[in-house]
N, CA, C, O and CB atoms as a CASP TS submission, in Angstrom:
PFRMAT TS
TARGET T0000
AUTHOR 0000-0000-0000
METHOD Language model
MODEL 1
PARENT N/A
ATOM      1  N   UNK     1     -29.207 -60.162  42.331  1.00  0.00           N
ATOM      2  CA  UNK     1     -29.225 -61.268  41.405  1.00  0.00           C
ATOM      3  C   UNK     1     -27.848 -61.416  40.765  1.00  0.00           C
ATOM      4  O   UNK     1     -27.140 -60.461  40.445  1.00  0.00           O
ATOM      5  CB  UNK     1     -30.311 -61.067  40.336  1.00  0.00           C
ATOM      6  N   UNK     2     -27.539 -62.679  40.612  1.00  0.00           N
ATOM      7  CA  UNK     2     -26.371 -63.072  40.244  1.00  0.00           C
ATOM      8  C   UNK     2     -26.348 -63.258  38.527  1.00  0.00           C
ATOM      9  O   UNK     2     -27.373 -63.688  37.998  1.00  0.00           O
ATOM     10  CB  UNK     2     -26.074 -64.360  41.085  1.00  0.00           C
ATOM     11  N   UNK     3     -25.317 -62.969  37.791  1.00  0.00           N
ATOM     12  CA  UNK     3     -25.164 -63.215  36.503  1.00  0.00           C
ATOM     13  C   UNK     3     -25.126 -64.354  35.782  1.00  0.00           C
ATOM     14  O   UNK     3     -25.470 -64.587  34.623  1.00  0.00           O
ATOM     15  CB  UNK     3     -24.346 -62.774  36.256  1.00  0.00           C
ATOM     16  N   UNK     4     -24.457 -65.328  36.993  1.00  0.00           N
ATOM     17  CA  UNK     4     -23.514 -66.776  36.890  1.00  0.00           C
ATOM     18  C   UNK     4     -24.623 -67.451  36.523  1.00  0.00           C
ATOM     19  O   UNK     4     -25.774 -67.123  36.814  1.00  0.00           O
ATOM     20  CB  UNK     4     -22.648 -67.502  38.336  1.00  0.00           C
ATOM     21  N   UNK     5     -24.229 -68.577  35.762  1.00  0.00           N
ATOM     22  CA  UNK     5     -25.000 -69.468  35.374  1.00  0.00           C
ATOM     23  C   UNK     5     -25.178 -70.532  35.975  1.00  0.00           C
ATOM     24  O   UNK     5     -24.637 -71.322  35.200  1.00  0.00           O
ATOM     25  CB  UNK     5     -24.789 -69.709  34.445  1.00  0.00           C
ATOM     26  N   UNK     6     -25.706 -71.362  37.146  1.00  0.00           N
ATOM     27  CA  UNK     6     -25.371 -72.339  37.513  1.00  0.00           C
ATOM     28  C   UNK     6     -24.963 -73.180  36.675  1.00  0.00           C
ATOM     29  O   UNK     6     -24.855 -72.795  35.511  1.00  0.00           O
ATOM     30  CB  UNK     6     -26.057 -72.691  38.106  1.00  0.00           C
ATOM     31  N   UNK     7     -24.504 -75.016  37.120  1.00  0.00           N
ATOM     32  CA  UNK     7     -24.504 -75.728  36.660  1.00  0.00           C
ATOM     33  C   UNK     7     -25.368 -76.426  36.096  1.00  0.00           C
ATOM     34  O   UNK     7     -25.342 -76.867  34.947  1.00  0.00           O
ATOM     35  CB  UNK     7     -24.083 -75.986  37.063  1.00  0.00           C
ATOM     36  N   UNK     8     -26.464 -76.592  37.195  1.00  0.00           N
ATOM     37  CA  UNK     8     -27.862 -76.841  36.890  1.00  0.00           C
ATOM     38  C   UNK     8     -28.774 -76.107  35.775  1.00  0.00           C
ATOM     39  O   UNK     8     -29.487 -76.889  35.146  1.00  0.00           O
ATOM     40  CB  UNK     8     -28.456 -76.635  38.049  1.00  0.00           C
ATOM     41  N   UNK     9     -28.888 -74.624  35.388  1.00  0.00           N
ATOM     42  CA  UNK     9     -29.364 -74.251  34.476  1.00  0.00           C
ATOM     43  C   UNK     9     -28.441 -74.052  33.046  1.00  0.00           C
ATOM     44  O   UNK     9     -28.963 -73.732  31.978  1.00  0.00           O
ATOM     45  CB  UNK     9     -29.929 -73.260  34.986  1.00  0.00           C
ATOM     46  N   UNK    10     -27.152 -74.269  33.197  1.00  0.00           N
ATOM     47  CA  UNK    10     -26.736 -75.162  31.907  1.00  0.00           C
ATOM     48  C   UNK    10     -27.025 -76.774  31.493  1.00  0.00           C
ATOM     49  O   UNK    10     -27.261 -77.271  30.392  1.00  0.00           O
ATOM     50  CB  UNK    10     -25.347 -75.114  31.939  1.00  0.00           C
ATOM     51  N   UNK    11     -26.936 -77.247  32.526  1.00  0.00           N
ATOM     52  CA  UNK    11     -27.317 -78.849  32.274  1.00  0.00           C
ATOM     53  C   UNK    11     -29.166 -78.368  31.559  1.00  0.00           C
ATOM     54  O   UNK    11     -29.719 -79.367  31.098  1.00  0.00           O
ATOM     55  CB  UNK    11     -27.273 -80.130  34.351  1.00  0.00           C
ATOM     56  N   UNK    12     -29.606 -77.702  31.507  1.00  0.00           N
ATOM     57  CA  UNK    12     -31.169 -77.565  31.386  1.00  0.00           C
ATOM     58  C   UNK    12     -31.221 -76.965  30.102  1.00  0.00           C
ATOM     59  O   UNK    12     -31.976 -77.297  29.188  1.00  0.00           O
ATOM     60  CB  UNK    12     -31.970 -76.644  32.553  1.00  0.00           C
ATOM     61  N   UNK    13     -30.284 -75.970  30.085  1.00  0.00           N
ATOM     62  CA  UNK    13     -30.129 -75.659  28.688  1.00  0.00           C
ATOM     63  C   UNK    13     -29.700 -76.087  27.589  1.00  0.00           C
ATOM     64  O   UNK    13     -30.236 -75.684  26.557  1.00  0.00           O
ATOM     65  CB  UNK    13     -29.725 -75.002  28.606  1.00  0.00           C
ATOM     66  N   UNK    14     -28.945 -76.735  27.554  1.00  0.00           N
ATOM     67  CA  UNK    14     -28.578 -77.851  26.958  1.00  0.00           C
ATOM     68  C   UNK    14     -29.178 -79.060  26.509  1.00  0.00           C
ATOM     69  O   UNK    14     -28.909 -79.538  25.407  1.00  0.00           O
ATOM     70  CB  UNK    14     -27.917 -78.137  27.512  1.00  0.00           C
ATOM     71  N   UNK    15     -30.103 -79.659  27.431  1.00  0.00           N
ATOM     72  CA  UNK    15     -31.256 -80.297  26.801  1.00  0.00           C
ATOM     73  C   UNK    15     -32.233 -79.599  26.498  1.00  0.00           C
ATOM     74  O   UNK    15     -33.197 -80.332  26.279  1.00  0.00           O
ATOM     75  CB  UNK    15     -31.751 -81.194  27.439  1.00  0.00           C
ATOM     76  N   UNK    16     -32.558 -78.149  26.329  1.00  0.00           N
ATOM     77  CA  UNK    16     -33.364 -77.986  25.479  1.00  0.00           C
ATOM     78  C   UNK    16     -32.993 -77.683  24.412  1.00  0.00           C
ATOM     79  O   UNK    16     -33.790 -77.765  23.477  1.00  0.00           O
ATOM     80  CB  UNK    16     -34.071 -77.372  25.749  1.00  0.00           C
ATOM     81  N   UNK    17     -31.597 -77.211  24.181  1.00  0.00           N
ATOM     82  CA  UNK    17     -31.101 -77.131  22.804  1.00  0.00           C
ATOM     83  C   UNK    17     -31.114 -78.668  21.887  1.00  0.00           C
ATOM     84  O   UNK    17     -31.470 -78.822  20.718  1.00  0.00           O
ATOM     85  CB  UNK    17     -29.535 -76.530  22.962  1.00  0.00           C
ATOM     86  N   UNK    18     -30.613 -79.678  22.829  1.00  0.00           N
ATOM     87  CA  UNK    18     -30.556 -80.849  22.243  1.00  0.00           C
ATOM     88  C   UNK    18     -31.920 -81.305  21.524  1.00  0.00           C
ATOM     89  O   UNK    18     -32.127 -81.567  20.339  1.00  0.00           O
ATOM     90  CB  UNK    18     -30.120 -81.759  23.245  1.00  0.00           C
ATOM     91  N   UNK    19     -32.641 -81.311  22.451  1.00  0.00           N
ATOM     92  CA  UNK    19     -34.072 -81.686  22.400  1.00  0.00           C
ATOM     93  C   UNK    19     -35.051 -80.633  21.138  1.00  0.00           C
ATOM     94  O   UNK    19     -36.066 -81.030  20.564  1.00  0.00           O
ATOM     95  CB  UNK    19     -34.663 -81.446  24.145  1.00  0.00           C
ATOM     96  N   UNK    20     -34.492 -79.452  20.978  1.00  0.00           N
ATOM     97  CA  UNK    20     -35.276 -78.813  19.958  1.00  0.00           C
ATOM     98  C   UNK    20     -34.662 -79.061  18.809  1.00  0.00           C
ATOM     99  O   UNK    20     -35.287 -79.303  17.776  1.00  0.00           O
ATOM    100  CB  UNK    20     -35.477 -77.426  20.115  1.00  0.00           C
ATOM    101  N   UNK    21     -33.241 -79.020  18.895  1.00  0.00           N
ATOM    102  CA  UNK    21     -32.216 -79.375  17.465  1.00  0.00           C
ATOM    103  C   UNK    21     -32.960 -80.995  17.107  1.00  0.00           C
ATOM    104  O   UNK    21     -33.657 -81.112  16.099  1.00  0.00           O
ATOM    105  CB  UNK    21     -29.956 -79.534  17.968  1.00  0.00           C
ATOM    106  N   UNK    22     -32.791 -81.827  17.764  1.00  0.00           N
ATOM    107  CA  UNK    22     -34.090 -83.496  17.365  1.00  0.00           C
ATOM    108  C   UNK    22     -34.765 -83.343  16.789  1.00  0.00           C
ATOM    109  O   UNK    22     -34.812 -83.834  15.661  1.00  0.00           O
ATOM    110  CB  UNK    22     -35.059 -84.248  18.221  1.00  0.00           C
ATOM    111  N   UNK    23     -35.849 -82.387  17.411  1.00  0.00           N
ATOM    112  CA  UNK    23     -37.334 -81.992  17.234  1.00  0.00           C
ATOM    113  C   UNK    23     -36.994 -81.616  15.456  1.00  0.00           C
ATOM    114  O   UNK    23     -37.231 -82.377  14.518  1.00  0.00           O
ATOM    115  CB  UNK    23     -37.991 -80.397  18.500  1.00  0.00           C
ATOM    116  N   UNK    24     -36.563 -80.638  15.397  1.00  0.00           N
ATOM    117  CA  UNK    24     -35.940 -79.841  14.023  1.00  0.00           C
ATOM    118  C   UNK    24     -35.616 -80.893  13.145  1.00  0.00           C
ATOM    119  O   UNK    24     -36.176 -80.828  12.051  1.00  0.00           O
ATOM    120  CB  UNK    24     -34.512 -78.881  14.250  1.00  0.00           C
ATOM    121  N   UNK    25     -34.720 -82.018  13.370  1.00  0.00           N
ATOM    122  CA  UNK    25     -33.945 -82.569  12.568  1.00  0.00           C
ATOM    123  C   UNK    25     -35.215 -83.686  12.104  1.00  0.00           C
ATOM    124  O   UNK    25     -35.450 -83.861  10.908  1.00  0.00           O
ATOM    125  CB  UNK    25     -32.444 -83.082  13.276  1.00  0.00           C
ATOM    126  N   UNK    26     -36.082 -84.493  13.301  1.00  0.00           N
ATOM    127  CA  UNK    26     -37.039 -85.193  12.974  1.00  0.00           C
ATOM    128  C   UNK    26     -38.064 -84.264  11.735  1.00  0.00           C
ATOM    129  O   UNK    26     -38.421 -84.973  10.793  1.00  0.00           O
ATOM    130  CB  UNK    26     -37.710 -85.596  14.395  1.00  0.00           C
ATOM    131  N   UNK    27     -38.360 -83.339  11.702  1.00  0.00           N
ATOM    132  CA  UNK    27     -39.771 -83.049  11.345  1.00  0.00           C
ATOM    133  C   UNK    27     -38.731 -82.905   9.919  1.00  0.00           C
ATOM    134  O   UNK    27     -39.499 -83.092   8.975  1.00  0.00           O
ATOM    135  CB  UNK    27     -40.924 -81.573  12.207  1.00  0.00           C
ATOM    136  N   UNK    28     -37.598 -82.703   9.475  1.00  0.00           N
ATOM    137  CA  UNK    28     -37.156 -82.443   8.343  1.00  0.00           C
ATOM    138  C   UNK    28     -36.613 -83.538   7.399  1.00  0.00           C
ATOM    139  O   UNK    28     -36.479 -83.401   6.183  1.00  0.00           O
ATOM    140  CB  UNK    28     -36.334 -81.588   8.575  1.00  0.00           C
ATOM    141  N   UNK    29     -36.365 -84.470   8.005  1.00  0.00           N
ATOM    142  CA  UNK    29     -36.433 -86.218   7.763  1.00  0.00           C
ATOM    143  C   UNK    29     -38.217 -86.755   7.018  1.00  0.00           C
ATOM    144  O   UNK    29     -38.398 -87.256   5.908  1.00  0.00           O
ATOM    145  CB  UNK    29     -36.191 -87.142   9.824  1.00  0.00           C
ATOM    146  N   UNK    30     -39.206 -86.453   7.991  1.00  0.00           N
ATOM    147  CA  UNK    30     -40.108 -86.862   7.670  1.00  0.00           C
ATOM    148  C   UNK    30     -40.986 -85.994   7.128  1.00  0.00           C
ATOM    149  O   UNK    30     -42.208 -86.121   7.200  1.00  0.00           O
ATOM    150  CB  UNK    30     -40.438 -87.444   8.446  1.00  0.00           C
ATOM    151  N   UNK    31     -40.244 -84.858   6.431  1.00  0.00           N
ATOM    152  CA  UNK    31     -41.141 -83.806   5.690  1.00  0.00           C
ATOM    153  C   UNK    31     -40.589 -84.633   4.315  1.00  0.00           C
ATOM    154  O   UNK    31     -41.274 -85.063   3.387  1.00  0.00           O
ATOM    155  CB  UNK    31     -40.749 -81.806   5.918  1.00  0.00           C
ATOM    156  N   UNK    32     -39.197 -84.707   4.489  1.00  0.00           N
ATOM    157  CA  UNK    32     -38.327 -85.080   2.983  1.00  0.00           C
ATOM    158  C   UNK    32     -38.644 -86.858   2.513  1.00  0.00           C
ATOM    159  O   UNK    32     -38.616 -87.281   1.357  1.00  0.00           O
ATOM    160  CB  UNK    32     -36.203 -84.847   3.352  1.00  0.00           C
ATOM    161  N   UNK    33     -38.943 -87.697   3.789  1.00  0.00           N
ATOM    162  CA  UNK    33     -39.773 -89.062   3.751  1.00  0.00           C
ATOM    163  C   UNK    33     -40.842 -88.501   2.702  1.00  0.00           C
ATOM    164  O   UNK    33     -40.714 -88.815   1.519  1.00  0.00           O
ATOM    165  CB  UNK    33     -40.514 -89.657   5.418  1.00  0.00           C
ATOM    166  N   UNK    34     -41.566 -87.933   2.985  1.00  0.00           N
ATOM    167  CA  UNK    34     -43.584 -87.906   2.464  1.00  0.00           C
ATOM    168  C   UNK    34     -43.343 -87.388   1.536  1.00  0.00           C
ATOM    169  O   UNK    34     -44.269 -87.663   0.773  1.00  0.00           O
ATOM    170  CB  UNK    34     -45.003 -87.007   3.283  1.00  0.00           C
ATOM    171  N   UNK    35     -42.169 -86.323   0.695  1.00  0.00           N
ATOM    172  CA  UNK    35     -42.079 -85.727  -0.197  1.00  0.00           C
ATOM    173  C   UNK    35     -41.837 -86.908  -1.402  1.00  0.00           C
ATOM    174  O   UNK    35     -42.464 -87.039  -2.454  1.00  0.00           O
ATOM    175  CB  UNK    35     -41.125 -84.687   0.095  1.00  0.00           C
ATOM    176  N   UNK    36     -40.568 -87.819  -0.812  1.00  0.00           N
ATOM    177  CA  UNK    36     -40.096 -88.729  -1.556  1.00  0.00           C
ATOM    178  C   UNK    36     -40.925 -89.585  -2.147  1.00  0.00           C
ATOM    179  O   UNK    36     -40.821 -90.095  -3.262  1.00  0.00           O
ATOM    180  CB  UNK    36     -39.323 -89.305  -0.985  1.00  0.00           C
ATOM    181  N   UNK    37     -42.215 -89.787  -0.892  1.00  0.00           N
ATOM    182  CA  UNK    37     -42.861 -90.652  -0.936  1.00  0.00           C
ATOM    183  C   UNK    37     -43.990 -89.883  -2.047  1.00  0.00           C
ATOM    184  O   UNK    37     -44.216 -90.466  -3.107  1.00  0.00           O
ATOM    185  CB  UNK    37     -43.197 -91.170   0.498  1.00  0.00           C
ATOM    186  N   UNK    38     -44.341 -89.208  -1.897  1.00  0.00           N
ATOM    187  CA  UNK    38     -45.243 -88.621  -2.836  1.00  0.00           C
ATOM    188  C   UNK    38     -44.623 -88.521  -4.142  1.00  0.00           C
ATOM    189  O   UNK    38     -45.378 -88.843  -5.059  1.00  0.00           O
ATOM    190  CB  UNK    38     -45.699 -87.314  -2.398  1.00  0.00           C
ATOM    191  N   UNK    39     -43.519 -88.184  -4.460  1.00  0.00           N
ATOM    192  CA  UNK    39     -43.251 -87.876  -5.947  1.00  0.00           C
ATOM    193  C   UNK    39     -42.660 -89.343  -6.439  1.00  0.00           C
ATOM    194  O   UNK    39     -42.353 -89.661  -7.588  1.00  0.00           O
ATOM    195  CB  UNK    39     -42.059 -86.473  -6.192  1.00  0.00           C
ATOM    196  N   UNK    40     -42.590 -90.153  -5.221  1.00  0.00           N
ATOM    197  CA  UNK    40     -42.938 -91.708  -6.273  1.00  0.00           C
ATOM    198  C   UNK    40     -44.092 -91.895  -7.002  1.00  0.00           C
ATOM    199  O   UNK    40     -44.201 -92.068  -8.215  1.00  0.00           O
ATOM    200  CB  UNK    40     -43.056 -93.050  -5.469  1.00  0.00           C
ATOM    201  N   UNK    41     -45.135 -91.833  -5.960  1.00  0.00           N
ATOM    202  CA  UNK    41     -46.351 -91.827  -6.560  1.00  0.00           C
ATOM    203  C   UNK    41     -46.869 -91.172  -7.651  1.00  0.00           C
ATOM    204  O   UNK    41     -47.679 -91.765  -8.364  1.00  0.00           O
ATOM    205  CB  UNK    41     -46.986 -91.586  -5.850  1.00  0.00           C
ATOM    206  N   UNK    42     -46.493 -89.909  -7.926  1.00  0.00           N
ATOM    207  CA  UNK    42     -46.704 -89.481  -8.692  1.00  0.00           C
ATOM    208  C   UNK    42     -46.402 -89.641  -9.954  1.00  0.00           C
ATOM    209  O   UNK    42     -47.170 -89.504 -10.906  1.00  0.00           O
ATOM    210  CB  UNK    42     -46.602 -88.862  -8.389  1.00  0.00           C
ATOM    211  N   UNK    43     -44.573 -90.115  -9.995  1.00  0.00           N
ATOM    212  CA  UNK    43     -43.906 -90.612 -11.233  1.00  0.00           C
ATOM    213  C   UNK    43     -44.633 -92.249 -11.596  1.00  0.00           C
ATOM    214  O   UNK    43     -44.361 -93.015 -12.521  1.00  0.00           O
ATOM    215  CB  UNK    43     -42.058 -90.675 -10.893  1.00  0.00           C
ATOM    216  N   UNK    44     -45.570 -92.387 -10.547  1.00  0.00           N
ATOM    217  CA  UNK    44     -46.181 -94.207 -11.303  1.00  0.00           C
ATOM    218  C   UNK    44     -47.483 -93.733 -11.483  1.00  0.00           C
ATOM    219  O   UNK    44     -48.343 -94.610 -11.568  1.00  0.00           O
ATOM    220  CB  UNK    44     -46.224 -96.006 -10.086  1.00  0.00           C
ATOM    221  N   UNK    45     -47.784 -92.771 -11.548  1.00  0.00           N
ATOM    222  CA  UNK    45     -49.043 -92.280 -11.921  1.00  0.00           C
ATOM    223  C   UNK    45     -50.400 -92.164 -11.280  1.00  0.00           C
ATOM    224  O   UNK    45     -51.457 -91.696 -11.703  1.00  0.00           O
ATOM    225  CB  UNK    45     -49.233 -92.828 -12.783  1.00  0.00           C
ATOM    226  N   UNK    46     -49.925 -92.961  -9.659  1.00  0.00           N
ATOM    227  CA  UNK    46     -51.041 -93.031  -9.009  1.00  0.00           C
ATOM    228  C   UNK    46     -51.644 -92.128  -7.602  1.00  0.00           C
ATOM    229  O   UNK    46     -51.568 -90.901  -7.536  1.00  0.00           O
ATOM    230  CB  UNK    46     -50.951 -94.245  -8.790  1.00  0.00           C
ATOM    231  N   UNK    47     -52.065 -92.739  -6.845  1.00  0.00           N
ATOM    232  CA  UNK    47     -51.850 -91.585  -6.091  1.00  0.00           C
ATOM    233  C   UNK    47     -51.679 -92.457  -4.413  1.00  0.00           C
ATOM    234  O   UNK    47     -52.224 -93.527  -4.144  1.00  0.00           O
ATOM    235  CB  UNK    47     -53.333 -90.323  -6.344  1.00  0.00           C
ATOM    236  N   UNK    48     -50.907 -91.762  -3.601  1.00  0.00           N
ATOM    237  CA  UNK    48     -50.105 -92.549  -2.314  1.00  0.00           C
ATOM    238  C   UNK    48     -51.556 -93.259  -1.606  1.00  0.00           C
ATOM    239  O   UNK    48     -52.698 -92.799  -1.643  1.00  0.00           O
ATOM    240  CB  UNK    48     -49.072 -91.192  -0.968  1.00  0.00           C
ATOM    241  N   UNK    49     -51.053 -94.586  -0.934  1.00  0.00           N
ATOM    242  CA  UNK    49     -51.760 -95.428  -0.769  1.00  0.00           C
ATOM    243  C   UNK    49     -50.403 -96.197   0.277  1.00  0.00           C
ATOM    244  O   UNK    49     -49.379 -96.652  -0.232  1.00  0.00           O
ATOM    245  CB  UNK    49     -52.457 -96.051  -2.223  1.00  0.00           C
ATOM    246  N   UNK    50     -50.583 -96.203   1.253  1.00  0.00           N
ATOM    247  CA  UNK    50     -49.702 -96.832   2.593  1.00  0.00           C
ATOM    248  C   UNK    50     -50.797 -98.140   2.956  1.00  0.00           C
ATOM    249  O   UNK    50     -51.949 -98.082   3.386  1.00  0.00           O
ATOM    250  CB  UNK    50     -49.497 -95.441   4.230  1.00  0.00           C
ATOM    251  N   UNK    51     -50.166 -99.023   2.690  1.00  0.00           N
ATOM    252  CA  UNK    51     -51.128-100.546   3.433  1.00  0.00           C
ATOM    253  C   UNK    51     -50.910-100.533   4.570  1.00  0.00           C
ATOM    254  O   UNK    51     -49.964 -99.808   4.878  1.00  0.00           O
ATOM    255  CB  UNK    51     -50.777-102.149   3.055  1.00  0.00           C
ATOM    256  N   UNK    52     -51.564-101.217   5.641  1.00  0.00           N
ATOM    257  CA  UNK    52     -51.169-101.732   6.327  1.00  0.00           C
ATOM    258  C   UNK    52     -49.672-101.857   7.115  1.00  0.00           C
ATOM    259  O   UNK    52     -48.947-101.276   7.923  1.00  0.00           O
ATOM    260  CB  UNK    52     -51.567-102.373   5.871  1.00  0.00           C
ATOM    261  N   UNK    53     -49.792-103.344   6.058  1.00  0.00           N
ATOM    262  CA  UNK    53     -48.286-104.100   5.779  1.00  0.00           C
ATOM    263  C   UNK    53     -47.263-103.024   6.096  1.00  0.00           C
ATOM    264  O   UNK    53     -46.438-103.010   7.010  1.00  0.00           O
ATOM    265  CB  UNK    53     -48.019-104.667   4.054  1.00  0.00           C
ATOM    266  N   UNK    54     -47.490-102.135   5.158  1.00  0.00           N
ATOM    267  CA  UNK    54     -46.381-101.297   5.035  1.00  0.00           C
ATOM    268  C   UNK    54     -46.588-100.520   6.071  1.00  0.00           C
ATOM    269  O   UNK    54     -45.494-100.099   6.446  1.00  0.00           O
ATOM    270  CB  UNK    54     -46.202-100.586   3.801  1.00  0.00           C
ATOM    271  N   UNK    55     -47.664-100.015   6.891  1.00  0.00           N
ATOM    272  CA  UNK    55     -46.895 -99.321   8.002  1.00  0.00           C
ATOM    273  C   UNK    55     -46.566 -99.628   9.082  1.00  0.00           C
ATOM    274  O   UNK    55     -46.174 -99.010  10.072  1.00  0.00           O
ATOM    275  CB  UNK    55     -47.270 -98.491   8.319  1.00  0.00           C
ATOM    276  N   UNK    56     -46.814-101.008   8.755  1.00  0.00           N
ATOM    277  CA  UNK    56     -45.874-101.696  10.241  1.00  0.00           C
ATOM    278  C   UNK    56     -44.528-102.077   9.575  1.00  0.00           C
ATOM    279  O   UNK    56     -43.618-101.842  10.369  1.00  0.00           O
ATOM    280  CB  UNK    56     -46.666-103.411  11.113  1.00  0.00           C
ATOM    281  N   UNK    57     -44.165-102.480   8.638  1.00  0.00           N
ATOM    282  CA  UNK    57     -42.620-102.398   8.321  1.00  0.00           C
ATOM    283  C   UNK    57     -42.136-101.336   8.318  1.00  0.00           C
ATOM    284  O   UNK    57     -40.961-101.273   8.679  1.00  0.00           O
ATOM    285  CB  UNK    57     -42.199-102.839   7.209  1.00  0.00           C
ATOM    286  N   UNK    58     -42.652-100.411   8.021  1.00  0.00           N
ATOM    287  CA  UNK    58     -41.995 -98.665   8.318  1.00  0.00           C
ATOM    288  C   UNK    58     -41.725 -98.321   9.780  1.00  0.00           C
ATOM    289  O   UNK    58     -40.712 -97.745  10.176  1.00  0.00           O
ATOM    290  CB  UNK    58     -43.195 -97.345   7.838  1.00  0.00           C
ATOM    291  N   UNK    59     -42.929 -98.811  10.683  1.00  0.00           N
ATOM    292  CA  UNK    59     -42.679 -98.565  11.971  1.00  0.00           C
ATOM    293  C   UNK    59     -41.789 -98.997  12.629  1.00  0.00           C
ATOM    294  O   UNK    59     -41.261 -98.381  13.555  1.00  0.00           O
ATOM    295  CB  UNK    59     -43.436 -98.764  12.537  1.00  0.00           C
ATOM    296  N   UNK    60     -41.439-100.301  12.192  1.00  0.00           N
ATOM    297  CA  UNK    60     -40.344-101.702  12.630  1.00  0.00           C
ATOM    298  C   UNK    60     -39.383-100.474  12.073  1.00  0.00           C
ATOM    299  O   UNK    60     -38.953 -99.704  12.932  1.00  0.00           O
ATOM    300  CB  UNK    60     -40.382-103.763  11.612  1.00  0.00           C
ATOM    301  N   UNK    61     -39.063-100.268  10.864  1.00  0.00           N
ATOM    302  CA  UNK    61     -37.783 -99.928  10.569  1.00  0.00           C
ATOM    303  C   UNK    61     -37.051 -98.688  11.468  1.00  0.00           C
ATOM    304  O   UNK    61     -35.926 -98.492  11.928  1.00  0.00           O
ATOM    305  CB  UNK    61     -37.843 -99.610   9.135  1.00  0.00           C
ATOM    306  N   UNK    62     -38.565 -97.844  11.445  1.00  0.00           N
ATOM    307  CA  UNK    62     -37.921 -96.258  12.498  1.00  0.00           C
ATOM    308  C   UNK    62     -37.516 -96.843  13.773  1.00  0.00           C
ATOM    309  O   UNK    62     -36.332 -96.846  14.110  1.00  0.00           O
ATOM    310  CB  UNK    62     -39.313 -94.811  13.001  1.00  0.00           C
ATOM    311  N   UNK    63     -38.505 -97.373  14.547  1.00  0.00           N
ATOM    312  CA  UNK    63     -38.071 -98.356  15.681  1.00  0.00           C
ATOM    313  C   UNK    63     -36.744 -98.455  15.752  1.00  0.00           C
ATOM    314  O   UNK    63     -36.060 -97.820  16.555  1.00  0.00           O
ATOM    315  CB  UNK    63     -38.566 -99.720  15.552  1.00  0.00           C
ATOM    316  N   UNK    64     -36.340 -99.197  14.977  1.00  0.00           N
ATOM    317  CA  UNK    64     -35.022 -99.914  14.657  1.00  0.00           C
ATOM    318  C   UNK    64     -34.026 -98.689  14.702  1.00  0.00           C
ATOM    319  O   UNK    64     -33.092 -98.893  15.477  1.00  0.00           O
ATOM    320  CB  UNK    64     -35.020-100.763  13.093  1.00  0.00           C
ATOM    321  N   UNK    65     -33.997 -97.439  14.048  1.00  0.00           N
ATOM    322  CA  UNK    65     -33.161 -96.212  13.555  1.00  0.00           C
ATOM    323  C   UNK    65     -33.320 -96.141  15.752  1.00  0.00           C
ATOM    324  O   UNK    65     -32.493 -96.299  16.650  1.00  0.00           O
ATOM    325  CB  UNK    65     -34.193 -94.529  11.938  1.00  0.00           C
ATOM    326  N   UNK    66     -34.525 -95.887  15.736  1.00  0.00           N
ATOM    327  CA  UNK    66     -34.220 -94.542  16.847  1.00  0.00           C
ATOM    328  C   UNK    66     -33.136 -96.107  18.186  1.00  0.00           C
ATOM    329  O   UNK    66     -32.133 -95.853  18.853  1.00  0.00           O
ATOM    330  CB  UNK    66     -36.696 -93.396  17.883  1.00  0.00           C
ATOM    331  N   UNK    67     -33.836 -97.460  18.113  1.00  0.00           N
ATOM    332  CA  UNK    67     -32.925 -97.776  18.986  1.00  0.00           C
ATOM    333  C   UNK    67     -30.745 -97.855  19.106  1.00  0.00           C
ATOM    334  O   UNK    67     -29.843 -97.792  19.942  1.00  0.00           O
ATOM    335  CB  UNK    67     -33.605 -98.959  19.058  1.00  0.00           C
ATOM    336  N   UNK    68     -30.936 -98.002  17.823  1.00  0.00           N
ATOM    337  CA  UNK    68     -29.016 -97.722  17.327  1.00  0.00           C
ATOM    338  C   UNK    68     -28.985 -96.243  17.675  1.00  0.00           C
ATOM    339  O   UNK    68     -27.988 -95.961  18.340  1.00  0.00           O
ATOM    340  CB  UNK    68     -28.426 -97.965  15.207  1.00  0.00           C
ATOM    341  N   UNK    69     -29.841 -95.152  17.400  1.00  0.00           N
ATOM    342  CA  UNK    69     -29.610 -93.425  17.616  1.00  0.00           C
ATOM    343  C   UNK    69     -29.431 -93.894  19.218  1.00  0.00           C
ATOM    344  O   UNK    69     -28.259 -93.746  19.564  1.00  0.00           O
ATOM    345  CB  UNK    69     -31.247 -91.996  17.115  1.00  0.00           C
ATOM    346  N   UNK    70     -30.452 -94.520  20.487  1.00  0.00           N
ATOM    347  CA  UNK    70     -29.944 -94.878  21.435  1.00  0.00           C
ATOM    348  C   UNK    70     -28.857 -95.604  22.086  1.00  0.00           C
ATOM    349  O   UNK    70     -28.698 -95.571  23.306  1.00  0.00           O
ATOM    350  CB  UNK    70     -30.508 -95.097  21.610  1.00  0.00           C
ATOM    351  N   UNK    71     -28.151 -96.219  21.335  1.00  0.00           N
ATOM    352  CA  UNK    71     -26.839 -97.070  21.529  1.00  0.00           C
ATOM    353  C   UNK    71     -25.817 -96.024  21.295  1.00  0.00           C
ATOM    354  O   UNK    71     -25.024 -95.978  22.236  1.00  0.00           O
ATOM    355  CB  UNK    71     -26.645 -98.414  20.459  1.00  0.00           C
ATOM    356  N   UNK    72     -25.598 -95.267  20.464  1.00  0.00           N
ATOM    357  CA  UNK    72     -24.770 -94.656  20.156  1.00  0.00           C
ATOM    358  C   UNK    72     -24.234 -93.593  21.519  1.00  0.00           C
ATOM    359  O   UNK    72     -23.028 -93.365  21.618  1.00  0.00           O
ATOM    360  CB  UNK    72     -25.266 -94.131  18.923  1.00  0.00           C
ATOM    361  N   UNK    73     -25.013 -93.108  22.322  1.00  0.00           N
ATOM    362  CA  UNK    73     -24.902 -92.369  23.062  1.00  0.00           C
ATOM    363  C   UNK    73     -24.242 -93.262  24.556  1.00  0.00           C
ATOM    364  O   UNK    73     -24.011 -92.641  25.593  1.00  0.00           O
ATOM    365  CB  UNK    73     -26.225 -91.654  23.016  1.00  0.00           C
TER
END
């Protein structure tokens, strides 16, 4: 057995680093979203309540983030 790394199992490694560093960066975005979102609610005294409405403008908006995160590349 050889030590060497192919090319191929760096190209592989590499997207899984990429792909878990995302993973990581997403869930810490939308931990700090629901947090935000909750201690609004809380400072108006009520308690979180997402319409509709609003989660299709939220969806439109992420939409929107992840297609520019795709342009960029």
């Amino acid at each position: 057995m050889s030590d060497e790394i192919t090319v191929e199992e760096a190209k592989v490694n590499y997207q899984t680093r990429v792909l878990i560093g995302g993973a990581l960066f997403g869930a810490l975005v939308g931990l700090a979203g629901a947090f935000l979102m909750l201690k609004n609610a809380e400072r108006k005294g009520t308690e979180l309540q997402v319409s509709t409405g609003e989660g299709v403008k939220l969806s439109l908006i992420i939409m929107g983030l992840l297609r520019q995160l795709a342009d960029l590349a």
